[in-house]
C-alpha positions in Angstrom: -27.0 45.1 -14.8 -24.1 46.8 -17.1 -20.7 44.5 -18.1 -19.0 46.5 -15.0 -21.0 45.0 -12.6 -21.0 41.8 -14.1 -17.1 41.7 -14.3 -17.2 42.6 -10.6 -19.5 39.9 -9.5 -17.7 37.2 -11.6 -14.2 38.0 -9.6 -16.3 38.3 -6.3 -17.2 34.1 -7.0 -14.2 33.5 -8.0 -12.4 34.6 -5.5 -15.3 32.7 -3.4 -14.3 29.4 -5.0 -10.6 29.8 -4.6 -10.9 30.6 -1.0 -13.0 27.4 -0.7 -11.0 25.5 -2.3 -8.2 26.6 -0.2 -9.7 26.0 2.7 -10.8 22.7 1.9 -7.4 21.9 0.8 -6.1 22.2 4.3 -8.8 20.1 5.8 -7.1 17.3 4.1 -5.6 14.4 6.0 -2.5 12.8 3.7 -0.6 10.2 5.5 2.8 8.8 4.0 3.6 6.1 3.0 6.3 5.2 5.3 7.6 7.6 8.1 10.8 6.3 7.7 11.3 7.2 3.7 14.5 8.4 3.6 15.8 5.0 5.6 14.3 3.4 3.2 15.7 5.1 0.1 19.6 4.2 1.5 18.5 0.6 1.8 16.8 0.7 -2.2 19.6 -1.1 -3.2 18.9 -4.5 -1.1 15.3 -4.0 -2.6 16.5 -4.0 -5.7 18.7 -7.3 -5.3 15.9 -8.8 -3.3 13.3 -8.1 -6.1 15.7 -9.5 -8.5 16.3 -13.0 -6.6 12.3 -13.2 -6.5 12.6 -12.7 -9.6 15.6 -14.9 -11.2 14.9 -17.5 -8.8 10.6 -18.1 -9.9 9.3 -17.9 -6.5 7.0 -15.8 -6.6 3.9 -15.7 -4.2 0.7 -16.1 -4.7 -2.2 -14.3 -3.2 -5.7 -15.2 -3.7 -8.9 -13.5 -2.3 -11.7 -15.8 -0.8 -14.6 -15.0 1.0 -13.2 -14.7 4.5 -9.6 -15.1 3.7 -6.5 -13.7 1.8 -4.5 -16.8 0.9 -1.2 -16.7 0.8 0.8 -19.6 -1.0 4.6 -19.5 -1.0 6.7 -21.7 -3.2 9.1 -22.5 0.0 7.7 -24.3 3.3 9.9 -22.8 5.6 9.9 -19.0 4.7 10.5 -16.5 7.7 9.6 -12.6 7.3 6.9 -10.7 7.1 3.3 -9.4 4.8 2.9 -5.7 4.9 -0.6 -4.7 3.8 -0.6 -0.9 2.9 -3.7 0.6 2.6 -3.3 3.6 -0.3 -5.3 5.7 1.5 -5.0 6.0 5.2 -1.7 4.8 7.2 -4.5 3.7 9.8 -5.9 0.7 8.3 -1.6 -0.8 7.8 -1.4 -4.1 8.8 1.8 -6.1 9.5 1.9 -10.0 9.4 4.6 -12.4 10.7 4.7 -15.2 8.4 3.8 -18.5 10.0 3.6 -21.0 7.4 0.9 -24.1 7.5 1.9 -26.0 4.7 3.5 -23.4 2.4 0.2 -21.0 2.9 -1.4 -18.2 5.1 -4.1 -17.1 5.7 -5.0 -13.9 6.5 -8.3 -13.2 7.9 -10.3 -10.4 6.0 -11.9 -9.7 9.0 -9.7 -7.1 10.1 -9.0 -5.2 7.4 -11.0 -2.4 6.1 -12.2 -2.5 2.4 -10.1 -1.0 -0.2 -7.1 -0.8 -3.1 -3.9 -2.4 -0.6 -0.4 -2.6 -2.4 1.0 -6.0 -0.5 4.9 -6.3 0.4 5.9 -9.9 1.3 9.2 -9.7 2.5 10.8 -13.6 3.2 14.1 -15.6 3.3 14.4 -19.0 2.9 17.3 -21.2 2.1 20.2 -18.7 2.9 18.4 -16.2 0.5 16.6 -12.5 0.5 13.2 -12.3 -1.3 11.0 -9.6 -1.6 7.6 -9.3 -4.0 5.1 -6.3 -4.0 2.0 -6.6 -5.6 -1.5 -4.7 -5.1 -4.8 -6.5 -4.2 -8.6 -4.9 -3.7 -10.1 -6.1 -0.3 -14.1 -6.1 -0.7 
């Protein structure tokens, strides 16, 4: 085989591999994060004073994993809002929690959630103020 030929046949499976590529590109499923972005981006300013009271204030949450349960322990006994559980990858396995406190903690069963990397939004108010904390948990 001369250097023609083999010039030819290396454009031939390149060509190949981009056209696979390509094709497998478009097989690809990628959900956003929030089908409501651009709502979200107007209101980025009440995150931002919301993640500063968190913040200012020390009441943060904390979230531990244990075997059958995601415990979450708020510094306030009477917080109202709600723990959103994105999954990175799919939009399918979301899950959206009303807070209902049983002595300052919840738990959340692990049961129903699929295994994975999960950024957690808790979103409360309590006493007259707006908190929010995100923080990102792995589910096994």
């Amino acid at each position: 085989m001369n250097w023609g030929n083999r010039i030819v046949l290396a454009f031939i499976c390149f060509a190949g591999f981009i056209g696979y590529m390509v094709t497998r590109a478009f097989q690809e499923d990628f959900d956003l994060v929030a089908e409501d972005y651009y709502a979200q981006e107007i209101n980025y300013e009440q995150k931002l004073v919301k993640l500063a009271n968190t913040k200012l204030t020390g009441r943060s949450v904390t979230i531990k994993q244990e075997i059958k349960h995601i415990l979450v322990e708020f510094p306030d006994k009477s917080a109202e809002g709600t723990i959103k559980l994105y999954h990175l990858s799919r939009e399918l396995f979301d899950k959206t929690y009303e807070i209902d406190l049983k002595d300052g903690v919840q738990l959340i069963a692990k049961a129903g959630l699929v295994p994975g990397n999960y950024r957690v939004n808790i979103n409360w108010k309590a006493e007259g103020q707006d908190f929010l904390q995100e923080s990102k948990i792995f589910i096994q």
